[in-house]
MITORLUM-170079 format. One record per residue (C-alpha): x, y, z; residue number from 0; residue in three letters. Coordinates in nm, 2 decimals. Example, Ala and Ser with C-alpha at 12.3 -4.5 7.8 and 13.67 -1.06 7.14 Angstrom:
% residues 2
((1.23; -0.45; 0.78); 0; ALA);
((1.37; -0.11; 0.71); 1; SER);
END
This chain:
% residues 248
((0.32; -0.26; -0.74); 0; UNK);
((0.08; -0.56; -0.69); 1; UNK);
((-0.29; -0.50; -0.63); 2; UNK);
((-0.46; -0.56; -0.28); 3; UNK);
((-0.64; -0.92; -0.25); 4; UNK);
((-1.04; -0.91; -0.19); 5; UNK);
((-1.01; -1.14; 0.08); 6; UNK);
((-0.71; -0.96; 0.24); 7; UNK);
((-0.93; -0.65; 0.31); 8; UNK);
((-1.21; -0.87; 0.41); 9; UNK);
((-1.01; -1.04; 0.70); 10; UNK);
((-0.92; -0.70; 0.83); 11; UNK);
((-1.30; -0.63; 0.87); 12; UNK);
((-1.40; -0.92; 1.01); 13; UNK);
((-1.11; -0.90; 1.23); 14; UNK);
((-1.21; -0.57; 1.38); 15; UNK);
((-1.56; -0.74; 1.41); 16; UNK);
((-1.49; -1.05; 1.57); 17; UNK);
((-1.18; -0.93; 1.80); 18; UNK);
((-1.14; -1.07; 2.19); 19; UNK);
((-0.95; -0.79; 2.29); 20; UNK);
((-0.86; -0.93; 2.61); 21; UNK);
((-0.68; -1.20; 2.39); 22; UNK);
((-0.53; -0.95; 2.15); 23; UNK);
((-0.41; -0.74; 2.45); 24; UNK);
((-0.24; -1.06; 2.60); 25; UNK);
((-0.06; -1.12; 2.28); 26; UNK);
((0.09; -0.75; 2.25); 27; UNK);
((0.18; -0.75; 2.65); 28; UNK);
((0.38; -1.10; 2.62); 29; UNK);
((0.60; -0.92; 2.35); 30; UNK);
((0.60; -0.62; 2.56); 31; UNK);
((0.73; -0.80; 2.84); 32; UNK);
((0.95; -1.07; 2.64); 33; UNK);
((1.10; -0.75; 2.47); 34; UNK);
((1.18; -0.55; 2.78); 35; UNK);
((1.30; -0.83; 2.97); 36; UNK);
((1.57; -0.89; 2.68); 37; UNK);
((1.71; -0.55; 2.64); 38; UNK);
((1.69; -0.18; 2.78); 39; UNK);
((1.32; -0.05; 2.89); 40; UNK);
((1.32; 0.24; 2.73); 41; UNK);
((1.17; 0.18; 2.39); 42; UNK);
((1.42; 0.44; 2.22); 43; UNK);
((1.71; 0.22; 2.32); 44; UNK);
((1.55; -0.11; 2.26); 45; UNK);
((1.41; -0.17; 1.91); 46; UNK);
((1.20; -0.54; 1.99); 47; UNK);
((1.01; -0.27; 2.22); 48; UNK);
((0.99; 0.02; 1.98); 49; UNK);
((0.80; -0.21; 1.79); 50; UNK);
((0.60; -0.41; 2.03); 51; UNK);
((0.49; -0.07; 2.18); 52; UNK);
((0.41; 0.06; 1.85); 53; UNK);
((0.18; -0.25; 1.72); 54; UNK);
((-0.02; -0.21; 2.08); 55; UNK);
((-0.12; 0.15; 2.04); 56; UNK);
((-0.20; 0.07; 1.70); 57; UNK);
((-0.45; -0.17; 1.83); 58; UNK);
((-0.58; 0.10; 2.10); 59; UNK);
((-0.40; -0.09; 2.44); 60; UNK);
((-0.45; 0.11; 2.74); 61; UNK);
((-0.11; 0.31; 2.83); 62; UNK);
((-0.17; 0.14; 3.12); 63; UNK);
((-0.16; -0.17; 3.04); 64; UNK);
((0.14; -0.07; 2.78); 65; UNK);
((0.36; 0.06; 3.11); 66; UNK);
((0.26; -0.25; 3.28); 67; UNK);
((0.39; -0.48; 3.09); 68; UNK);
((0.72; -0.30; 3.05); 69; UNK);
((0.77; -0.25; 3.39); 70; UNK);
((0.70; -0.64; 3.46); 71; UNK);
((0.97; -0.76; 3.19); 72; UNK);
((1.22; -0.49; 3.32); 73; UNK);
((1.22; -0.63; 3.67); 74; UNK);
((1.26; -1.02; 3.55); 75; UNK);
((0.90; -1.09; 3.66); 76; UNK);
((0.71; -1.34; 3.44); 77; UNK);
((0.81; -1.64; 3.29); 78; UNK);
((1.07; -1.72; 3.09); 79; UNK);
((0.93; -1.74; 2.73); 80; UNK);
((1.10; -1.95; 2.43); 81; UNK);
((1.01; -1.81; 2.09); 82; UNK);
((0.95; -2.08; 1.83); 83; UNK);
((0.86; -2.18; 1.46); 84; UNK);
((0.63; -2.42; 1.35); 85; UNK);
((0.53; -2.53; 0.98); 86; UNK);
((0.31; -2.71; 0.81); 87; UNK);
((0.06; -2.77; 0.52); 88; UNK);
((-0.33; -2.70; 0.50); 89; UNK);
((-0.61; -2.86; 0.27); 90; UNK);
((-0.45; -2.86; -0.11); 91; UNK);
((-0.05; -2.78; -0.01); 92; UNK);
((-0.14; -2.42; 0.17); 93; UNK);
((0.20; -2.37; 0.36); 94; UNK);
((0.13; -2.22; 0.69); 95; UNK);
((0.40; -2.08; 0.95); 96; UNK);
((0.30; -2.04; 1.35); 97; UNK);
((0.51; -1.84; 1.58); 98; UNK);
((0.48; -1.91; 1.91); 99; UNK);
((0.64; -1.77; 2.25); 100; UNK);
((0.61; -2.07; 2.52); 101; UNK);
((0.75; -2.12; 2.87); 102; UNK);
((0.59; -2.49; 2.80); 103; UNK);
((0.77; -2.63; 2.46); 104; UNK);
((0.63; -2.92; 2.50); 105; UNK);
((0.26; -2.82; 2.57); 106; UNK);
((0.28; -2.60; 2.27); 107; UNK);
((0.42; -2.85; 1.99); 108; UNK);
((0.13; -3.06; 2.17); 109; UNK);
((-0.17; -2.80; 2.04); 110; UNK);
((-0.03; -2.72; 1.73); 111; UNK);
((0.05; -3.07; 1.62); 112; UNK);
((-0.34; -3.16; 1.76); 113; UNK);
((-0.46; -2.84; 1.59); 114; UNK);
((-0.33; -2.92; 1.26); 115; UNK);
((-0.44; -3.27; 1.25); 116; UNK);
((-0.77; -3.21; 1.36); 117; UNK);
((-0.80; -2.97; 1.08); 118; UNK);
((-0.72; -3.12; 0.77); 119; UNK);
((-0.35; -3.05; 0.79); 120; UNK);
((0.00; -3.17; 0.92); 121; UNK);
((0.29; -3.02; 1.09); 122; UNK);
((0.63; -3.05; 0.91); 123; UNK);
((0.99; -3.02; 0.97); 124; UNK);
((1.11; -2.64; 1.01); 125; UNK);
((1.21; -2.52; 0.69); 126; UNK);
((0.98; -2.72; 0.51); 127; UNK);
((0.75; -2.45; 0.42); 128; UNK);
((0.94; -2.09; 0.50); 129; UNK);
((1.19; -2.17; 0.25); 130; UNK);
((0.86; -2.05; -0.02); 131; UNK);
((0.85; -1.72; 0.19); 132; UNK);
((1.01; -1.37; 0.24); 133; UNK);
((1.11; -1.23; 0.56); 134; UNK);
((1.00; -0.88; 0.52); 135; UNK);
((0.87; -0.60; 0.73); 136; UNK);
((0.54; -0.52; 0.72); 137; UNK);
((0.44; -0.16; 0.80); 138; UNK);
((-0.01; -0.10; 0.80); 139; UNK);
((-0.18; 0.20; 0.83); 140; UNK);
((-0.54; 0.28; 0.81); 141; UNK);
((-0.70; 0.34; 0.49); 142; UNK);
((-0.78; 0.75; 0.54); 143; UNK);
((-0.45; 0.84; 0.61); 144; UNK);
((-0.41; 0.95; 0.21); 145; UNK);
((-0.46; 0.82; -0.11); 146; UNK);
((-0.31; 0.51; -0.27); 147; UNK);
((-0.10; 0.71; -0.51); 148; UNK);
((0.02; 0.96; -0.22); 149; UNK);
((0.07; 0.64; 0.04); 150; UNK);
((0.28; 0.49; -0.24); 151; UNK);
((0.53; 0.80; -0.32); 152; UNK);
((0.55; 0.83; 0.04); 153; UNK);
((0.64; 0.50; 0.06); 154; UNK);
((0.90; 0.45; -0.25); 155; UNK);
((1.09; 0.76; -0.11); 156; UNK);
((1.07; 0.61; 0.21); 157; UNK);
((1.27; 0.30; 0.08); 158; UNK);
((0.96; 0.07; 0.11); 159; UNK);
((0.94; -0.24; -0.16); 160; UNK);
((0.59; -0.30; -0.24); 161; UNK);
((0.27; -0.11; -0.16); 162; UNK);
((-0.08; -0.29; -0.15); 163; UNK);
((-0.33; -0.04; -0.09); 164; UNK);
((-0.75; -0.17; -0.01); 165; UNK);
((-1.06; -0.10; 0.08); 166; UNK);
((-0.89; -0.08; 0.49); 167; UNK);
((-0.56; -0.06; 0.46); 168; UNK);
((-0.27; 0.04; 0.34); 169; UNK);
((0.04; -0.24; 0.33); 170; UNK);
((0.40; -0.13; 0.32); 171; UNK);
((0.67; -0.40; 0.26); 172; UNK);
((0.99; -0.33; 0.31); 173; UNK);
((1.35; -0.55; 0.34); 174; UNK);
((1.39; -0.66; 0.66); 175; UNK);
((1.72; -0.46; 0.69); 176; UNK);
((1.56; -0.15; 0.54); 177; UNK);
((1.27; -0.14; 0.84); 178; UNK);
((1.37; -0.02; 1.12); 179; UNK);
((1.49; 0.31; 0.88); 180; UNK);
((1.14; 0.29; 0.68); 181; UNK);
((0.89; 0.27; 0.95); 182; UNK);
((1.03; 0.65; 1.12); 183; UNK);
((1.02; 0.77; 0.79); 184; UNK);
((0.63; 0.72; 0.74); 185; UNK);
((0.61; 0.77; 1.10); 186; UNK);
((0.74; 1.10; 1.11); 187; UNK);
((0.47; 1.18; 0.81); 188; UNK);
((0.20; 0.95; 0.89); 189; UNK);
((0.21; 0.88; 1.27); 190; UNK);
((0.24; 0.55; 1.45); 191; UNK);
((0.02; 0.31; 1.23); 192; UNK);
((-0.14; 0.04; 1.35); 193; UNK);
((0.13; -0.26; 1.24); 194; UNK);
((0.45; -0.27; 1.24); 195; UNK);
((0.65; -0.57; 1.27); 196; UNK);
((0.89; -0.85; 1.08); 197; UNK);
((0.64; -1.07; 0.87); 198; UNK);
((0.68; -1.40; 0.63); 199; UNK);
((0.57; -1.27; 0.30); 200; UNK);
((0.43; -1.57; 0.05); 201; UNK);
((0.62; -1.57; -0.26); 202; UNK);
((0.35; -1.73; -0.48); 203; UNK);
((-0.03; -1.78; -0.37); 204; UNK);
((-0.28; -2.08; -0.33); 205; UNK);
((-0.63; -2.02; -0.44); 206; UNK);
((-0.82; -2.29; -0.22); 207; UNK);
((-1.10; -2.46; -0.41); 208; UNK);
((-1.47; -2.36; -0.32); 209; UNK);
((-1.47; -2.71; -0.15); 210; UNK);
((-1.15; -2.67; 0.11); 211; UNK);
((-1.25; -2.28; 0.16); 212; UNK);
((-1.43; -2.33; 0.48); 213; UNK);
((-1.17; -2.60; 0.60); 214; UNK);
((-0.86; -2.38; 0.55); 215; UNK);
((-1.03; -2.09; 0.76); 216; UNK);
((-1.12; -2.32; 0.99); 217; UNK);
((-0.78; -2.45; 1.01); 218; UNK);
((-0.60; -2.09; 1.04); 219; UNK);
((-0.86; -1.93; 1.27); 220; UNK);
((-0.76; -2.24; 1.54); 221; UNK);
((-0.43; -2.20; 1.48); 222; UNK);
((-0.47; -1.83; 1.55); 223; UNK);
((-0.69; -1.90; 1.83); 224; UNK);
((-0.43; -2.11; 2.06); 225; UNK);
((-0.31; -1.90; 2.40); 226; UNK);
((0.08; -1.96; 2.29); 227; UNK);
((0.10; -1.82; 1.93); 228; UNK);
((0.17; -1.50; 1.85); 229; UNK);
((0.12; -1.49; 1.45); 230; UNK);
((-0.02; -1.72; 1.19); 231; UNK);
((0.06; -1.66; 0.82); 232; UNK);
((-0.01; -1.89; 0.53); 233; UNK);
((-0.01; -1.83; 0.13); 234; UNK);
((-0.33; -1.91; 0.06); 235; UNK);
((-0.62; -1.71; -0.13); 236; UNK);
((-0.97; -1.73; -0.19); 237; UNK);
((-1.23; -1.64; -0.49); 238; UNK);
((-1.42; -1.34; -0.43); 239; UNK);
((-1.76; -1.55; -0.34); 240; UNK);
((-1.60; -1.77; -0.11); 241; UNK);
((-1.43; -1.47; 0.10); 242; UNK);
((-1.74; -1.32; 0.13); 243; UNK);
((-1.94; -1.57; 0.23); 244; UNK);
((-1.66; -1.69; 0.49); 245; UNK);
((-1.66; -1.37; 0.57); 246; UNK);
((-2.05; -1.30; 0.61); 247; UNK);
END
């Protein structure tokens, strides 16, 4: 199964560095609240939750804050949110996918379209850029739980896909019909892990030259940074030198 990317461990470590948790916690409590306000609210009957609650104790949320945001979908509070896709294309033909949830369609298409412009990049047409990507689930846990070899039997027998084992973490991918059935598996054996979610999974890579290196991350971390998206994925890579020193 395919090795673990330098600069994939590296933006896990400077994620934990650099994280506004009061920013993160928004994220996970919108899809908390989105989830529980479309379905049942208890998690075991309602698998958007399962998952949402699942990727917010990963991150450490507050059970309080976890309860809260259940409570608030279940009893129609909140606004009505609109779950979108955006895509587009970063310095040297780096696709990049947003996912957004919106009550404000407009305001939203607004800040991307601005953010990617401003940036060195340009929105295009949905489908435009997904159609180079899988749609996979994504199942992370931290690095101690075992070994690479023992995470990856656990996770063949499971029914996983690939396994892409770092310095951090350890990355499950599995078919999106096949999660739901994968992630208990390792959960029963591993505990809840800290991800665990659909994902767009880049069918081939983009190494960025040394010169666009700072202007890709620029590009992703505003994309990341804007109060209506939820995830940010692109298919791009960096040399070892550049990903530290972005990094650093």
């Amino acid at each position: 199964m395919a090795g673990h990317s330098k600069w994939a461990n590296i933006q896990h470590r400077k994620g934990r560095q650099d994280a506004k948790r009061s920013k993160l916690f928004s994220r996970l409590s919108k899809e908390i609240t989105v989830a529980a306000k479309m379905g049942a609210p208890d998690p075991a009957f309602n698998p958007r939750l399962r998952l949402a609650v699942a990727n917010a104790k990963g991150q450490s949320m507050p059970k309080d804050n976890i309860d809260r945001a259940i409570k608030k979908g279940s009893a129609g509070e909140g606004d009505d949110y609109e779950e979108i896709r955006y895509e587009g294309f970063g310095p040297e033909g780096v696709g990049i996918i947003v996912e957004a949830l919106t009550d404000n369609r407009n305001r939203t298409a607004s800040e991307v379209r601005s953010t990617f412009s401003k940036n060195g990049g340009n929105l295009g047409e949905t489908g435009s850029v997904s159609f180079g990507f899988d749609r996979v689930g994504l199942i992370e846990y931290k690095a101690e739980i075992g070994s690479e070899d023992d995470v990856l039997e656990a996770a063949i027998e499971a029914g996983a896909e690939d396994v892409q084992s770092g310095e951090e973490v350890h990355t499950i991918y599995t078919a999106s019909d096949d999660f739901a059935e994968v992630s208990k598996s390792l959960e029963d054996k591993y505990g809840e892990p800290a991800t665990a979610k659909l994902a767009w999974r880049p069918q081939n890579m983009i190494e960025v030259s040394s010169g666009k290196a700072e202007s890709m991350v620029k590009l992703f971390d505003a994309l990341d940074d804007l109060d209506d998206v939820q995830n940010v994925t692109a298919n791009f890579e960096l040399s070892d030198e550049d990903a530290e020193k972005l990094a650093g």
